[in-house]
PAPA-806669 format. One record per residue (C-alpha): residue in one letter; x, y, z. Coordinates in steps of 0.1 Angstrom, whole numbers, padded with zeros to 4 digits, always signed. Example, Ala and Ser with C-alpha at 12.3 -4.5 7.8 and 13.67 -1.06 7.14 Angstrom:
A+0123-0045+0078S+0137-0011+0071
! end
This chain:
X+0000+0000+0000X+0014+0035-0004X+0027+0060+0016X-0001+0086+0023X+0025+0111+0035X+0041+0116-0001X+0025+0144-0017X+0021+0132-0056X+0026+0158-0080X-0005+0161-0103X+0006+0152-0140X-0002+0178-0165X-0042+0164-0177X-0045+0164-0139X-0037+0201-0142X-0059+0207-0175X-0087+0190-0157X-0087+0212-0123X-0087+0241-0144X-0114+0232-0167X-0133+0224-0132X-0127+0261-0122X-0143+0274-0155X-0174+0251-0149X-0177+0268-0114X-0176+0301-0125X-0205+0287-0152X-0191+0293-0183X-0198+0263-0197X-0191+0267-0235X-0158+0276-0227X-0156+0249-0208X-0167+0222-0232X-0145+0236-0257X-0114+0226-0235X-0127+0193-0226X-0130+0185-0262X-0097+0197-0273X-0083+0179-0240X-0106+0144-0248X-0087+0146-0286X-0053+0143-0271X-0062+0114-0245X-0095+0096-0259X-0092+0074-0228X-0092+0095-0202X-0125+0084-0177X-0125+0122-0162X-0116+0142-0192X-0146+0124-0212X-0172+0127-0176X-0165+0164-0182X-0174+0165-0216X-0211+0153-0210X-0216+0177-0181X-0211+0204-0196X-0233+0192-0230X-0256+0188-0202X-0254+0221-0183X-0257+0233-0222X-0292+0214-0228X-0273+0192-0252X-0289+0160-0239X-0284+0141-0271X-0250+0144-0271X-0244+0142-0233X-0258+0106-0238X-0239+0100-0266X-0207+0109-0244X-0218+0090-0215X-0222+0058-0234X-0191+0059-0250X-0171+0067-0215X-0194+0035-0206X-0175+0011-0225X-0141+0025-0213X-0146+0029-0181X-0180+0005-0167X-0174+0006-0132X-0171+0046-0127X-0205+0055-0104X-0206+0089-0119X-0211+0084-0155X-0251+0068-0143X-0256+0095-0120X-0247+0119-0148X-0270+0099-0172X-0298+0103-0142X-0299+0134-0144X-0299+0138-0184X-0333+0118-0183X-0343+0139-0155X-0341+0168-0181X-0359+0148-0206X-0384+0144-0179X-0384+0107-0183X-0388+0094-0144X-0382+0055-0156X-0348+0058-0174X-0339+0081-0146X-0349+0064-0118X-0328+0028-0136X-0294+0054-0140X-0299+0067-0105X-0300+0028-0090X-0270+0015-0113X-0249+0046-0098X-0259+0035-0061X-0253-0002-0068X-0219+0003-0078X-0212+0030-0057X-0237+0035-0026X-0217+0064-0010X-0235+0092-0036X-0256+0113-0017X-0269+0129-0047X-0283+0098-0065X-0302+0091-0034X-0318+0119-0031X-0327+0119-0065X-0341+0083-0062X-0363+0095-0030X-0378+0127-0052X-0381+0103-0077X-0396+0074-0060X-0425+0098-0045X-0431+0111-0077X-0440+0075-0090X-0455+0065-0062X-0428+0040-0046X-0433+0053-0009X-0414+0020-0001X-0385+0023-0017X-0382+0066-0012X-0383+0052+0024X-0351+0030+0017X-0335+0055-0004X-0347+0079+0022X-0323+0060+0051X-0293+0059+0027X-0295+0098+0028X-0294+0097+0061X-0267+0067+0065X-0245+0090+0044X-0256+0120+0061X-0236+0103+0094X-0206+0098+0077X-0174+0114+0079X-0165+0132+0046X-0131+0120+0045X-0149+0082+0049X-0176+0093+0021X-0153+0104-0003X-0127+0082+0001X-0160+0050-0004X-0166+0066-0034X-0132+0069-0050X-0129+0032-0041X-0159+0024-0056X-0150+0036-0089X-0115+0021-0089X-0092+0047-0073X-0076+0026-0046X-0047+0051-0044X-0067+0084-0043X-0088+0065-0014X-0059+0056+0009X-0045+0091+0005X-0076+0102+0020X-0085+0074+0046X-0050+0070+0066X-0043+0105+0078X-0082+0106+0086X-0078+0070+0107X-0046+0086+0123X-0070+0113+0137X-0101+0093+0144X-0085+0055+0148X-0118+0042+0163X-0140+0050+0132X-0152+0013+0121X-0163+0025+0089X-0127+0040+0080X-0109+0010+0089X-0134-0012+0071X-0127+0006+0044X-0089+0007+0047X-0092-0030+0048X-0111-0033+0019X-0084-0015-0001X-0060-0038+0014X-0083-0065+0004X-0085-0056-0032X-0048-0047-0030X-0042-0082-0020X-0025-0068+0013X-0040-0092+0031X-0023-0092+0063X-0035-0053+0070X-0072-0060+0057X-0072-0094+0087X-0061-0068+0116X-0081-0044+0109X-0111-0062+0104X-0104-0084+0132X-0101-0050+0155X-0135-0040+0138X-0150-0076+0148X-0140-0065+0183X-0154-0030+0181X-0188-0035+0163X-0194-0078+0165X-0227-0074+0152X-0214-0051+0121X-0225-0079+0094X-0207-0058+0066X-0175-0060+0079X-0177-0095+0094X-0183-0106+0054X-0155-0089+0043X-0131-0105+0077X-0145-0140+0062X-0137-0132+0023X-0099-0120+0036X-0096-0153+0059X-0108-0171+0028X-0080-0153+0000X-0051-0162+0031X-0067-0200+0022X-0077-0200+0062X-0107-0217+0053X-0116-0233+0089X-0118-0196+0105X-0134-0182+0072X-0158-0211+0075X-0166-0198+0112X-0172-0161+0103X-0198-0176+0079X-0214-0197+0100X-0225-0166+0123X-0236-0146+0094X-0257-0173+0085X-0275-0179+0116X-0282-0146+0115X-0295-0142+0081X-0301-0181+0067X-0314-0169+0033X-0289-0144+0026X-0275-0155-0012X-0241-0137-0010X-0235-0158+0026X-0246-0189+0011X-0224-0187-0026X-0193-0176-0005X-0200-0208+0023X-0198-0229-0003X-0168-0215-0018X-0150-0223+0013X-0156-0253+0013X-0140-0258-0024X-0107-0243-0004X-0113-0266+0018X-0109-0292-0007X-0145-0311+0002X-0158-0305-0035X-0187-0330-0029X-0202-0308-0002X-0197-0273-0019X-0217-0292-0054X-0241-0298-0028X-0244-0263-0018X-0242-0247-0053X-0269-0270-0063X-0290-0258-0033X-0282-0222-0044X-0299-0231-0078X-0333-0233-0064X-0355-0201-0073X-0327-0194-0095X-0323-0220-0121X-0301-0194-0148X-0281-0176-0121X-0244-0177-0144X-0220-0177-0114X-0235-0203-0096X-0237-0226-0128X-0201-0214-0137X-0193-0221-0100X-0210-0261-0105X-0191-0265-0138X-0159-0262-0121X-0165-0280-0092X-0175-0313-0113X-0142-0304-0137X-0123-0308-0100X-0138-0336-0092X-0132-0353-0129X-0167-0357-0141X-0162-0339-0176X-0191-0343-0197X-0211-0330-0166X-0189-0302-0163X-0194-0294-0201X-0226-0296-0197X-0231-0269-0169X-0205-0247-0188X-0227-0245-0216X-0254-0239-0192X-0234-0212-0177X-0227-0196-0212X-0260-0197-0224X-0274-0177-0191X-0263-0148-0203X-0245-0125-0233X-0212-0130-0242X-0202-0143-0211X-0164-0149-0219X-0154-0169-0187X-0177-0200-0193X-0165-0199-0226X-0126-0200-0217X-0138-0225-0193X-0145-0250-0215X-0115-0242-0235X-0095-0248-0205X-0108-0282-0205X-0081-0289-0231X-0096-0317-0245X-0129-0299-0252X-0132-0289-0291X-0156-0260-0302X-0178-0262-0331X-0177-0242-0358X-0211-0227-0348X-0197-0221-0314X-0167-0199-0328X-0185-0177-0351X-0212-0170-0321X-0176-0160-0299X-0163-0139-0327X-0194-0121-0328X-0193-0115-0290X-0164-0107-0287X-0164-0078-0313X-0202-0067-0296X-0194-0029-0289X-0215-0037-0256X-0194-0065-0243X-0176-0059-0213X-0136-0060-0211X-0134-0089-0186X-0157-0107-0204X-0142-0098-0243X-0106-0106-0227X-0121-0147-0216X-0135-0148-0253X-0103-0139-0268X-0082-0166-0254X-0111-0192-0256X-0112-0182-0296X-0070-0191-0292X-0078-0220-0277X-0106-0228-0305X-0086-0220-0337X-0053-0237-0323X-0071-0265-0325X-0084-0262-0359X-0049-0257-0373X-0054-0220-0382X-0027-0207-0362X-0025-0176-0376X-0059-0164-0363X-0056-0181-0328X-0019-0162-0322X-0039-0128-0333X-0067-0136-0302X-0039-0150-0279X-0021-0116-0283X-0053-0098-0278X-0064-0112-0248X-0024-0110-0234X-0029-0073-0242X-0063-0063-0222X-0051-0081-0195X-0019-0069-0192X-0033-0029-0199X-0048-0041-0164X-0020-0054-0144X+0005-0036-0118X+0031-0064-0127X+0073-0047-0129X+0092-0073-0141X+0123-0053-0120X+0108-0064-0088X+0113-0098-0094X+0150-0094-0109X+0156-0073-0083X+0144-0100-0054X+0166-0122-0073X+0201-0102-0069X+0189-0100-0032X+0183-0135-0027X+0218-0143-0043X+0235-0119-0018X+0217-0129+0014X+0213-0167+0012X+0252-0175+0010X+0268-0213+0014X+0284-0193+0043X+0249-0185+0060X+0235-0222+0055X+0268-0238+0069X+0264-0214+0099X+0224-0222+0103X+0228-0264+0097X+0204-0279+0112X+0179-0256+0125X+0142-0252+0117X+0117-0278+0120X+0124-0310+0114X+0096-0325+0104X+0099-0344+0070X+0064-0351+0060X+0061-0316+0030X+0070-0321-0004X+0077-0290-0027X+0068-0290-0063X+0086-0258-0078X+0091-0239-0111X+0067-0225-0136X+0033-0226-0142X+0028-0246-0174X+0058-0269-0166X+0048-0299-0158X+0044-0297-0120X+0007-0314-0125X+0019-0343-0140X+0046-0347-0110X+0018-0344-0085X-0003-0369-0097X+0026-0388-0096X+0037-0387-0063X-0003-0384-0053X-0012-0415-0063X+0016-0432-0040X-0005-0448-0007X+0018-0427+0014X+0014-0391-0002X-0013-0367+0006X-0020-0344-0030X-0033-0313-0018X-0033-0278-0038X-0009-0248-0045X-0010-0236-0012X-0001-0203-0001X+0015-0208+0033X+0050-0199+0020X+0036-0170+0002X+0018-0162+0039X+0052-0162+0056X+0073-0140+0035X+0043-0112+0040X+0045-0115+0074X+0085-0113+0075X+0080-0082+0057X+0060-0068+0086X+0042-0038+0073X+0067-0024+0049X+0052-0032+0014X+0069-0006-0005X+0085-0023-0031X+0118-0001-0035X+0126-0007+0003X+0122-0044+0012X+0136-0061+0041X+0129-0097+0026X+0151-0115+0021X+0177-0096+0040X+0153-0101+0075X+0166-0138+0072X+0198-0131+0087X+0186-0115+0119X+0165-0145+0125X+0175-0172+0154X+0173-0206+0152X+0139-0203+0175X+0121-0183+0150X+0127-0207+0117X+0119-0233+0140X+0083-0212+0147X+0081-0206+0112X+0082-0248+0101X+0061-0255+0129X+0030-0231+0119X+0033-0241+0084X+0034-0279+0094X+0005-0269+0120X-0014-0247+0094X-0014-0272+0061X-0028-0298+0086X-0065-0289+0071X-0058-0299+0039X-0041-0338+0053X-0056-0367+0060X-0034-0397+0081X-0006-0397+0051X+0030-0395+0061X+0037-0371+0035X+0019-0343+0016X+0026-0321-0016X+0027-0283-0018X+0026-0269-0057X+0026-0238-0053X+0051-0234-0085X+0064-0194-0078X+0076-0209-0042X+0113-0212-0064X+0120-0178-0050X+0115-0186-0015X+0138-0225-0016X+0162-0205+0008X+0136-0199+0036X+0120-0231+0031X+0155-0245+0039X+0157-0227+0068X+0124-0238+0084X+0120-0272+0072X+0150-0285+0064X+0139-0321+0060X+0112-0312+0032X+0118-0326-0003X+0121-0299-0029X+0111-0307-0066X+0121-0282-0094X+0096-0291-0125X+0113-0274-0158X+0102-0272-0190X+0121-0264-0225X+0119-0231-0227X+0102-0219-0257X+0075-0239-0249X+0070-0236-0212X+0067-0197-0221X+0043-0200-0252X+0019-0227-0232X+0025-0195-0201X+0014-0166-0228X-0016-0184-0244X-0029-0193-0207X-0055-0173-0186X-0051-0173-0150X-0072-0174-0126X-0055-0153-0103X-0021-0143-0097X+0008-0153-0124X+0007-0113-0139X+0044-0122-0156X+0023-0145-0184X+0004-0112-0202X+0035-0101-0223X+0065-0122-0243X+0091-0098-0228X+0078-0104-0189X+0076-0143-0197X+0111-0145-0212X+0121-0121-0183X+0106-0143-0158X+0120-0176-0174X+0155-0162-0170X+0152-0147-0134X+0137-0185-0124X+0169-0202-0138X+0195-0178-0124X+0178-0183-0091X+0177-0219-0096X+0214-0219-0106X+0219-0204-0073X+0203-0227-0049X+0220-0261-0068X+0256-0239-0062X+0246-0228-0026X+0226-0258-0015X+0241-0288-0038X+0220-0321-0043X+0192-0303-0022X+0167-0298-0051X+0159-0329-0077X+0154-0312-0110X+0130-0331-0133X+0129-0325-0174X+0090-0325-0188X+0104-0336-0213X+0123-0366-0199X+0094-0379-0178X+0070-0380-0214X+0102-0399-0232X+0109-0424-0201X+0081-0420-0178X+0089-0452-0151X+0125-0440-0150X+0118-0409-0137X+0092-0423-0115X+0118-0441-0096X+0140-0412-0093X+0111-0391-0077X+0105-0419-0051X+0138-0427-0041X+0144-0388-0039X+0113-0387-0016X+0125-0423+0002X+0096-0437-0010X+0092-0472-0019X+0081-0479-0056X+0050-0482-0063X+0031-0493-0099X+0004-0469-0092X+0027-0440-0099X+0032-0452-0132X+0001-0458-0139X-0010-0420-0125X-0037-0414-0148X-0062-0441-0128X-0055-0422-0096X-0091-0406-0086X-0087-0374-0071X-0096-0336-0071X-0071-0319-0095X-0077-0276-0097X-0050-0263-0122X-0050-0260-0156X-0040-0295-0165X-0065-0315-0148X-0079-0332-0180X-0047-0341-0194X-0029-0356-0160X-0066-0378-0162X-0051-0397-0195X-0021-0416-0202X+0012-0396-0210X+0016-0382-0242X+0037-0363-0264X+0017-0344-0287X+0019-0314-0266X+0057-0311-0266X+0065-0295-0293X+0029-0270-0299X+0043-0240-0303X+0062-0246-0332X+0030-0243-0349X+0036-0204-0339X+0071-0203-0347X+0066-0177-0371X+0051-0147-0343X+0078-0160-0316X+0116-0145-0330X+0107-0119-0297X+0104-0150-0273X+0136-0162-0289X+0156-0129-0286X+0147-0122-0254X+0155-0161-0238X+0190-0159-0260X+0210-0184-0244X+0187-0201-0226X+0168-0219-0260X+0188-0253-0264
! end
């Protein structure tokens, strides 16, 4: 999060923009509409430049073309409260109280700290006779009315996507009035949506303790337990809501999403199922099925409620990439030209038109027109990345530090401490490398618990960085050398004590969480008797299969060649390091390899692991299980080797890839 005492200097649009704001106050509106429009020329993006434009058209009486104005700034910007507030009052000029009063509600929706839409809706709402709901507008207005401004401001600025311009506002305020329990909600939901997760737990846990009967912000305390995959204590926070409110659908969806992080699939379809009652065609919850019978391997059941799912609603991209995620699902042609015409519908929405594009990758790749399917993969790598705070630096950065702190000198001088216990086995490397295939593997020996990627690592290095998360100032990894022998020994044992939830009686248990490479030093350090598996790819294709994949969450260094290649380059350096540092600690496996001479490889992964050899292994594709990533179609069949060698087909649009892995392509 930032630093609200640094003063940022406005850039020079910011300028323009307060100045054309000082015009409209003094009411000279043409003059003012004549700067907007000169300023909108030079950036046709900009959300506030644009909102300017149709205020003054507005203030002008040019309705038409304030509308016009508004529904362009629409499909730029979707989520900004203002532009259906603005279009509210438009239709209030046209006198036309239904398209009005439908503006006026989608600004409160998104946005529910705006005064002025409420009080619109309540004039509005007598005027149409809805005593009812002026009543319930009525109490917003006076909700708001109790607020601090700082808080009300700083809600709406959120609310339309400024997370920055929000903190600014709410940290010096909390500072002043640290009691508030609608500021530090709201602090903690930037956090949340910042992914600062540790700051968004204590504050809401100090709110819990403050209001306990604040349902709001005990949601928001379970859906931030939930992201820190604490599932049991999310589960708890739940519970309460429910008892309170039983019916409540938003309580009941995310209850049953818990228990998919809990990894009890069975009882979360059960749930979902439950949820479809009254709502037969709700798309999430259909979306939300399909997945959860992909997990649990039932395929044509989960293609069946992913067509479900995309048939709910328009051009809703994410069923679609869904079932292209399948990898082993094949679109008709019927199906593609239905996604090319969505995804080119001026009203489609960008999250939605981003899904479609790599869906329409997946579809044409696997009609052999590879030309068209690179143009959609590139697409969709370029609306997501136009979204994305991801700095490759950061990473290389982390890297040099990691190679200066964890020395052989500082492991010969720590031997031996940590926790000892032996039972965690770490899968490493890149997504899209073949660490799926190694954990069925290993997961289908009697004595090996599968589990998920799981972010307890991840969880540790955030609270070793303590509250410092600016990223030009980090004290991880250099914190590791001020750390006693105790303290690793604390860190093994919560990790050991925290992953318990997702173990049965096993011996041993797998953790493939593939970015937990960066980290092989501190998992060293705490557990030193854990196995640690580096899964590797060739790669050219390790990087391609990366660029044409959509994420789920997370994995930001996938949306651009140069950031994959980058990535690729900082993983083996680092990797180097460890095998100089810490020799014969980490067993490398080649995809590769393991597809040529599968029951060779096997072996060496169980006597790695000092685990007896066991047929099953081999014969990994029987093994039933829940399987969440990517690959959990493919690791369900026997090996093959038909996706080796797949982006040669693309050869032609990958000379970048190539120049910027140099050395590293065989």
């Amino acid at each position: 999060m930032t630093d609200p005492t640094v003063p940022e200097s406005p850039s020079p649009v910011e300028l323009e923009i307060q100045r054309i704001r000082g015009i409209m106050g003094q009411g000279q509106f043409a003059e003012a509409l004549a700067a907007s429009q000169m300023l909108v020329a030079e950036f046709p993006d900009n959300r506030d430049v644009i909102y300017l434009v149709a205020v003054c058209q507005r203030y002008l009486q040019q309705i038409p073309d304030a509308l016009a104005t508004l529904e362009s700034l629409e499909k730029r910007h979707p989520r900004f409260s203002l532009l259906y507030q603005e279009r509210g009052h438009c239709y209030i000029a046209l006198r036309d109280a239904p398209n009005a009063i439908a503006a006026f509600q989608q600004a409160v929706n998104r946005n529910p700290a705006l005064p002025a839409s409420w009080s619109k809706l309540v004039t509005l709402y007598r005027m149409t006779g809805q005593h009812e709901n002026a009543g319930l507008a009525a109490s917003h207005v006076e909700i708001s009315g109790k607020l601090a401004p700082e808080v009300l401001t700083a809600t709406g600025l959120l609310a339309d996507g400024d997370r920055t311009a929000a903190e600014r506002i709410i940290r010096p305020y909390l500072l002043r009035k640290p009691d508030d329990v609608e500021a530090m909600r709201l602090l903690a939901r930037i956090a949340l949506e910042l992914d600062v997760l540790d700051d968004a737990d204590l504050l809401l846990a100090s709110v819990m303790e403050i209001a306990p009967d604040y349902r709001a912000a005990r949601y928001d305390y379970a859906r931030t337990l939930l992201k820190r995959h604490k599932h049991a204590a999310g589960l708890e926070q739940l519970e309460i809501l429910l008892k309170a409110e039983p019916d409540n659908r938003t309580y009941r969806t995310t209850y049953a999403t818990a228990w998919v992080g809990l990894g009890d699939h069975e009882k979360a379809l059960q749930l979902y199922r439950e949820l479809l009652v009254g709502a037969p065609r709700a798309p999430d919850i259909l979306l939300s099925i399909a997945h959860t019978l992909k997990t649990l391997g039932r395929q044509q059941e989960a293609i069946e409620a992913y067509r479900q799912a995309a048939a709910s609603r328009p051009h809703f991209g994410d069923a679609y990439w869904s079932l292209a995620n399948l990898k082993t699902y094949r679109f008709i042609g019927e199906e593609l030209t239905a996604m090319q015409a969505s995804e080119s519908a001026p009203e489609i929405q960008v999250e939605d038109r981003l899904h479609m594009c790599f869906a329409l990758g997946k579809g044409f790749e696997d009609l052999g027109d590879y030309a068209r399917s690179f143009e959609y993969y590139e697409r969709g790598n370029t609306l997501k990345k136009s979204d994305s705070p991801y700095r490759a630096e950061f990473v290389e950065q982390n890297t040099a530090e990691q190679k200066a702190v964890c020395t052989t000198a500082m492991f010969a001088s720590r031997k031996g401490w940590g926790c000892p216990d032996p039972a965690p086995i770490f899968i490493v490397g890149l997504p899209r490398a073949g660490s799926t295939l190694l954990e069925q593997i290993l997961a289908s020996h009697s004595q090996v618990e599968g589990t998920m990627e799981l972010s307890d690592i991840a969880t540790a290095v955030v609270e070793l960085e303590g509250h410092n998360k600016d990223n030009t100032h980090r004290v991880y990894p250099k914190v590791l050398e001020s750390l006693s022998a105790e303290d690793f020994e604390r860190l093994g044992e919560k990790y050991i004590r925290d992953t318990t939830v997702y173990r049965t009686d096993k011996p041993f248990f797998i953790d493939k969480m593939p970015n937990n490479f960066r980290h092989i030093g501190l998992i060293h350090l705490m557990l030193p008797n854990a196995k640690i598996i580096d899964a590797r790819r060739e790669p050219m294709a390790c990087c391609f299969s990366n660029f044409k994949q959509l994420f789920a969450a997370g994995q930001e260094f996938t949306y651009s060649i140069e950031d994959i290649a980058r990535y690729y380059r900082t993983y083996v350096e680092l990797m180097d390091h460890w095998d100089a540092v810490l020799p014969g600690r980490v067993l490398r496996i080649q995809h590769e390899e393991v597809v040529d001479n599968l029951e060779s490889n096997v072996r060496r992964i169980l006597d790695y692991c000092g685990l007896p050899f066991e047929s099953a292994c081999v014969e990994f594709h029987k093994t039933q299980r829940s399987v969440r990533t990517a690959s959990s179609e493919q690791v369900r069949q026997p090996i093959f080797r038909d996706g080796l060698d797949q982006w040669r087909n693309f050869e032609p649009w990958l000379n970048p890839l190539k120049a910027h892995l140099g050395n590293l392509i065989p």
